[in-house]
C-alpha positions in Angstrom: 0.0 0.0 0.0 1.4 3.5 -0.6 2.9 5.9 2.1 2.5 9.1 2.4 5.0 12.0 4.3 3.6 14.5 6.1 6.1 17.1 8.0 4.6 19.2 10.1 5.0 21.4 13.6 3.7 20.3 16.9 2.2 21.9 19.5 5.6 23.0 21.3 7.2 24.0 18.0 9.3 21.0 16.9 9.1 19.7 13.5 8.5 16.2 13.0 7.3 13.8 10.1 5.0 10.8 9.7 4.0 8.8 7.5 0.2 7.7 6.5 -0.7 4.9 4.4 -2.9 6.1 1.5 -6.5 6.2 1.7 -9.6 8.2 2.1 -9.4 10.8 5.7 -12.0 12.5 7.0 -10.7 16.2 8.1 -11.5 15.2 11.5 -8.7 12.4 11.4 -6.6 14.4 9.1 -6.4 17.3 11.4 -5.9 15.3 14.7 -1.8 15.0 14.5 -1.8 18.9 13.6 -3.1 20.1 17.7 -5.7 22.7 15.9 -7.9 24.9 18.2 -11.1 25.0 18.3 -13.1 25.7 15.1 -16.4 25.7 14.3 -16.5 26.2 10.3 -14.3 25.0 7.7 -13.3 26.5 4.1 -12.2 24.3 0.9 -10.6 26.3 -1.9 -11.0 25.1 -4.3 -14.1 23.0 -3.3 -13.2 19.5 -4.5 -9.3 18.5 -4.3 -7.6 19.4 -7.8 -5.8 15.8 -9.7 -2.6 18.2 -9.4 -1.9 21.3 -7.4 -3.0 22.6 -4.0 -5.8 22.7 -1.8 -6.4 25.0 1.2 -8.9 23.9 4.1 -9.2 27.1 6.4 -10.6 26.3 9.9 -12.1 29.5 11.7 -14.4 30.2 14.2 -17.2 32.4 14.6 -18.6 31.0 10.7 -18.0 32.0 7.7 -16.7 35.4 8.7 -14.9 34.6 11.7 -11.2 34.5 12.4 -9.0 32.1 10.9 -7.0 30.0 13.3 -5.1 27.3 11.0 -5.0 26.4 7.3 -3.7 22.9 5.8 -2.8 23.1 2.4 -3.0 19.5 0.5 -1.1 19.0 -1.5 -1.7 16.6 -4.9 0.0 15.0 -7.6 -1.6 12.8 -10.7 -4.4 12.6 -7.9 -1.9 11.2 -4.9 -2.0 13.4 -1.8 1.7 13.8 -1.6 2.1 16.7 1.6 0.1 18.3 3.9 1.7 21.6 5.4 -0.1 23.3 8.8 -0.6 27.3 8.9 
């Protein structure tokens, strides 16, 4: 089965990497390594995940027009989600 790399930063600021085998995530379990605060609305741009290029979810709170408190940006290849960076 294919692996995945994800680097990211944790919670006290170190940067660390796992790996993920390939798959369908929900956000929920996508965003769980990444120690996001609390959100209550979520923003996909561009709505469904491009075969190459990036994708940015934006997790806020206060809706829609709230304030932005993290951003993931997916990152695809020939369909294959090949990185996921935190913001």
């Amino acid at each position: 089965m294919p692996v995945t790399t994800i680097d990211y930063t944790t919670a006290a600021g170190a940067s660390t990497t796992t790996n993920i085998d390939a798959g369908t995530y929900s956000v929920k379990q996508m965003a769980q390594g990444f120690h996001l605060p609390e959100y209550d609305y979520l923003e996909f741009s561009p709505a469904a995940a491009p075969a190459t290029g990036d994708q940015t979810i934006t997790y806020k709170t206060g809706g829609s027009g709230g304030i932005t408190v993290a951003t993931l940006t997916l990152t695809y290849s020939s369909g294959d989600l090949v990185s996921v960076a935190k913001a």
